[in-house]
C-alpha positions in Angstrom: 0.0 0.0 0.0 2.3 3.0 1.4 5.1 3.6 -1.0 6.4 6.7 0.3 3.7 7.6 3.3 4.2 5.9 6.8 1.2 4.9 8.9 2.8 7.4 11.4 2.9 10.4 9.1 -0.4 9.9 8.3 -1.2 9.6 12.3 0.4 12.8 13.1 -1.3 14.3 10.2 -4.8 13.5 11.9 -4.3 14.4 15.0 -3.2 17.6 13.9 -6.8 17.9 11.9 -8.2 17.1 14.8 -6.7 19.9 17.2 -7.4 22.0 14.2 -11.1 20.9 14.0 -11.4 21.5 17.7 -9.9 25.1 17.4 -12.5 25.5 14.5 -15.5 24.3 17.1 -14.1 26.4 20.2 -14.4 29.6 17.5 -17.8 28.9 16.1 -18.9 28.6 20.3 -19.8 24.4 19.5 -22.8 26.1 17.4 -26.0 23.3 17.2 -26.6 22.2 13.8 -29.9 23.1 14.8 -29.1 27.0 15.0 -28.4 26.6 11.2 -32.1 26.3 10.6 -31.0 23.3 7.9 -33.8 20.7 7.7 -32.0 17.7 8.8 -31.0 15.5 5.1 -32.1 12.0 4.8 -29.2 10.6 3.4 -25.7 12.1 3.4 -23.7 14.8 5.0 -25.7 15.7 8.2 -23.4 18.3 9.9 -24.4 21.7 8.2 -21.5 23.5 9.6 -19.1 20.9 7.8 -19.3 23.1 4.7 -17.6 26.1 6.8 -14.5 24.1 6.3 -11.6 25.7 8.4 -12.6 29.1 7.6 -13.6 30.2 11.2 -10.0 29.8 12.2 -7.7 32.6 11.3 -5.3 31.2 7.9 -2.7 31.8 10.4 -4.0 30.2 13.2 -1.3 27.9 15.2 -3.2 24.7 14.6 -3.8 25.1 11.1 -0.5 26.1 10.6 1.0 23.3 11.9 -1.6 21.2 9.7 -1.5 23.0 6.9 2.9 22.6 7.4 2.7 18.6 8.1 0.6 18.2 4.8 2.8 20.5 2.7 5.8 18.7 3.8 4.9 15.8 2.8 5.8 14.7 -0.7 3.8 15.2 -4.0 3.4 11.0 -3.7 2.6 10.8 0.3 0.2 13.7 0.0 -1.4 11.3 -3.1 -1.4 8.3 -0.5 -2.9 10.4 2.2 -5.5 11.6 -0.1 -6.5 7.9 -1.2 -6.6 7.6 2.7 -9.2 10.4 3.1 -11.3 8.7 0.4 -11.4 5.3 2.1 -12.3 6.9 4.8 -15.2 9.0 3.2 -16.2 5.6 1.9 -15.6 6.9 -1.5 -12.9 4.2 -2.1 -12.4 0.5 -1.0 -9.6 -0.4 0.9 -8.3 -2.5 -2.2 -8.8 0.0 -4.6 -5.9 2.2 -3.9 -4.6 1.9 -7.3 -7.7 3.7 -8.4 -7.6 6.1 -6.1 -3.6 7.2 -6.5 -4.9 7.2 -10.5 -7.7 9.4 -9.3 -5.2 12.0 -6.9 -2.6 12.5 -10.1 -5.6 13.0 -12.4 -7.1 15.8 -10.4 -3.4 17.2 -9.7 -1.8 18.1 -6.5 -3.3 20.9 -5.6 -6.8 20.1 -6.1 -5.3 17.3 -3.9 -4.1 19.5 -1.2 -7.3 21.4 -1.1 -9.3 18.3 -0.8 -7.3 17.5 2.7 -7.1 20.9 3.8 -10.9 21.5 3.2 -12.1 18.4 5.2 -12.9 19.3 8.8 -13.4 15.9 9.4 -10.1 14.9 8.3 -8.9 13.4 11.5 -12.1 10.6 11.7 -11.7 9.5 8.3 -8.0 9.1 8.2 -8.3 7.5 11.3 -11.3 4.9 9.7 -8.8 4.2 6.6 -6.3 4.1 8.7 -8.2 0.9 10.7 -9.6 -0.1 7.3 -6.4 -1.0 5.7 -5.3 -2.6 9.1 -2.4 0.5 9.7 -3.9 1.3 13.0 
């Protein structure tokens, strides 16, 4: 599976998201869902203030600093392998199709790539999932 990404890269790299994700909710003030006023969607995404992203959080916040610095250190291949990790944990991608989904990260380029990891609030859980999916954990 990993070529150039260790297991522990890829665990630092989550619990980074998820200081950064906790730094996000402490600056939104753990807003309800419910104060959105978004009818609740039967199937799919069902956290409204997902879509915020990082945004709340200053671009040079200390936490997303360090994540965004751990990601962009990485290398143009680990950063691929880390994204194929965020989509088996999305459930986008099986565990055995990483081929397909290191195809899919050099087809959309890496910094559609890096946006895609950067943009996911939830990165921490679903690195985490692929991470226990693929037996890394």
């Amino acid at each position: 599976m990993f070529q150039e990404l260790k297991s522990s890269q890829a665990r630092r790299i989550a619990a980074l998201a998820k200081a950064a994700r906790q730094a996000r909710d402490a600056e939104l003030g753990n807003v309800s869902d419910e104060a959105f006023g978004e009818p609740p969607t039967a199937r799919g995404e069902h956290n409204p203030i997902a879509t915020l992203g990082f945004e709340p959080l200053s671009f040079d916040s200390p936490t997303l600093r360090a994540l965004r610095q751990a990601v962009e250190a990485l290398t143009t291949s680990a950063r691929s392998e880390l994204f194929v990790l965020l989509r088996i944990g999305q459930g986008d991608l099986a565990a055995g199709d990483w081929d397909r989904g290191l195809s899919e990260a050099e087809m959309i380029g890496d910094t559609a790539v890096g946006t895609a990891l950067m943009g996911d609030t939830d990165l921490h859980d679903h690195l985490m999932k692929a991470l226990y999916e693929i037996k890394e954990a």
